[in-house]
N, C-alpha and C positions, 0 to 999 in steps of 0.2 A: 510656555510650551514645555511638554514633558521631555521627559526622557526617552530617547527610542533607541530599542537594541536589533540590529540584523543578526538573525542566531542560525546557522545553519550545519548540516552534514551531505558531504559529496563525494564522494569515491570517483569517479570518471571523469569530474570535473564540471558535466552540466548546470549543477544545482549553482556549483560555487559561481559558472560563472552570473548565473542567472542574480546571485545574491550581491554578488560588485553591481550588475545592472541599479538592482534596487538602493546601494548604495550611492552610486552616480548622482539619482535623482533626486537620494534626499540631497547630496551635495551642491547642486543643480539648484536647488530651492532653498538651501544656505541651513537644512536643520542641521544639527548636531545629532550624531550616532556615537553609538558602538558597535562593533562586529565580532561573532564570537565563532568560531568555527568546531564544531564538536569533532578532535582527532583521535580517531581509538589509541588504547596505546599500547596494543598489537596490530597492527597495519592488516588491515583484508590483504588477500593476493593482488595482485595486480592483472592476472591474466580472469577475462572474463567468467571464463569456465570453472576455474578454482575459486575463483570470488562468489559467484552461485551456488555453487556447491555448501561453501561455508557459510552462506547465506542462508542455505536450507537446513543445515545441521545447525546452526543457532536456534533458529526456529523451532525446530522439531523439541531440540532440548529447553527452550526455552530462557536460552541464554543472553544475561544483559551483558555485550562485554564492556568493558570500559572505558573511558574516555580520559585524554589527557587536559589538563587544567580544569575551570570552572566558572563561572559567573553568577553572580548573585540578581536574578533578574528581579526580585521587589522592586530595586532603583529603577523600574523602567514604566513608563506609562503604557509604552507600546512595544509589538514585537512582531516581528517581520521573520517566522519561523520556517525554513526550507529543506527540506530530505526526498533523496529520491523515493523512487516505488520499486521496492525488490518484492519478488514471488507476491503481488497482488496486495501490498502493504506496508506498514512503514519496516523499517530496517532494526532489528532488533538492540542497536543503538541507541538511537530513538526514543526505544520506549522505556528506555535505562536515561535521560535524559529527562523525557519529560516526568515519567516516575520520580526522581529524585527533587522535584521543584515544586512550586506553590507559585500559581499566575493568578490569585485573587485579586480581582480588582484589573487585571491588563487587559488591554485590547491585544487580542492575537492573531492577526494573517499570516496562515500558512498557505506555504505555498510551495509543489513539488514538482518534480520534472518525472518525465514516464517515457514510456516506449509505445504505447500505444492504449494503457489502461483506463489513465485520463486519473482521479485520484482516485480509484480503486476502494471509495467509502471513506477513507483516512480523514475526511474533513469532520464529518458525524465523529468516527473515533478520537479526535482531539476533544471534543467537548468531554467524554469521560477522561482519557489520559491528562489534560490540562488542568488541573482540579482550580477551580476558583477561575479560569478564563473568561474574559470577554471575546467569544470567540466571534470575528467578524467575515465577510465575505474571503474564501479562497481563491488559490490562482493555480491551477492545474496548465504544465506546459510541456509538449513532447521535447523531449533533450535534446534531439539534434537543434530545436529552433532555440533555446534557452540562450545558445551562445553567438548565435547572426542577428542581424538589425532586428529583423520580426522580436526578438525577445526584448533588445533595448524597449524598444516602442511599447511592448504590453507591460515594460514593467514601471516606463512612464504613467501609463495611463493609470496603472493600477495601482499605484504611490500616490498618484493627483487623485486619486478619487478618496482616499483611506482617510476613514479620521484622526487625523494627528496634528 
């Protein structure tokens, strides 16, 4: 059995807790993980509005901001990758994350939490951003459910289905 890493980024809290679900089940099923939580290392705002905002002004500039610590994901056969969907797309975190890596050769389920967009194309866009991915089925989940039973349950199902 390989190595599996849960890698995710959450601001509001959905994604992460949808990514403990996923973790639960691998523990559930007795595999061995890792979990890595990508935290910028200037904190977005907190207040909705301000955090959109600066959301959009990344965007527009095209800003990777930073993240604290790092992981070497080579070691991993598998990856159980999570980011919300801000302004119709991944979080420009994100794509300063997955840019900075090399997934040749991994199996990668991504998988994101939204508001109503569903994944907003992000799963197509990982096959370019993930260079070298085995990019396998996604799991698209509105946030508010990510964090009630309904999300435990989908992220059973969709752990037991994954090859790993």
């Amino acid at each position: 059995m390989g190595k599996v890493l849960v890698c995710y980024f959450s601001q509001s809290g959905n994604t992460e807790a949808f990514a403990k679900n996923i973790a639960a089940k691998l523990q559930e099923d007795g595999r061995e993980f890792d979990m890595f939580k990508i935290e910028p290392t200037i904190p977005y705002p907190d207040d909705y509005d301000m955090c959109l905002a600066k959301a959009m002004e990344d965007r527009a500039m095209q800003e990777r901001p930073e993240y604290n610590g790092d992981v070497d994901v080579s070691q991993y056969e598998t990856i159980f990758f999570g980011y919300p969907i801000w302004c119709s797309d991944f979080p420009m975190i994100v794509y300063n994350f997955l840019e900075k890596h090399s997934f040749t050769g991994i199996k990668f389920y991504p998988f994101c939490t939204h508001g109503g967009s569903g994944e907003a194309g992000t799963f197509t866009a990982i096959g370019n951003l993930a260079v070298g991915a085995l990019r396998k089925e996604g799991l698209a989940i509105e946030g508010k459910l990510a964090t009630q039973d309904g999300g435990k349950k989908q992220a059973d199902y969709w752990v037991g289905q994954a090859e790993i």
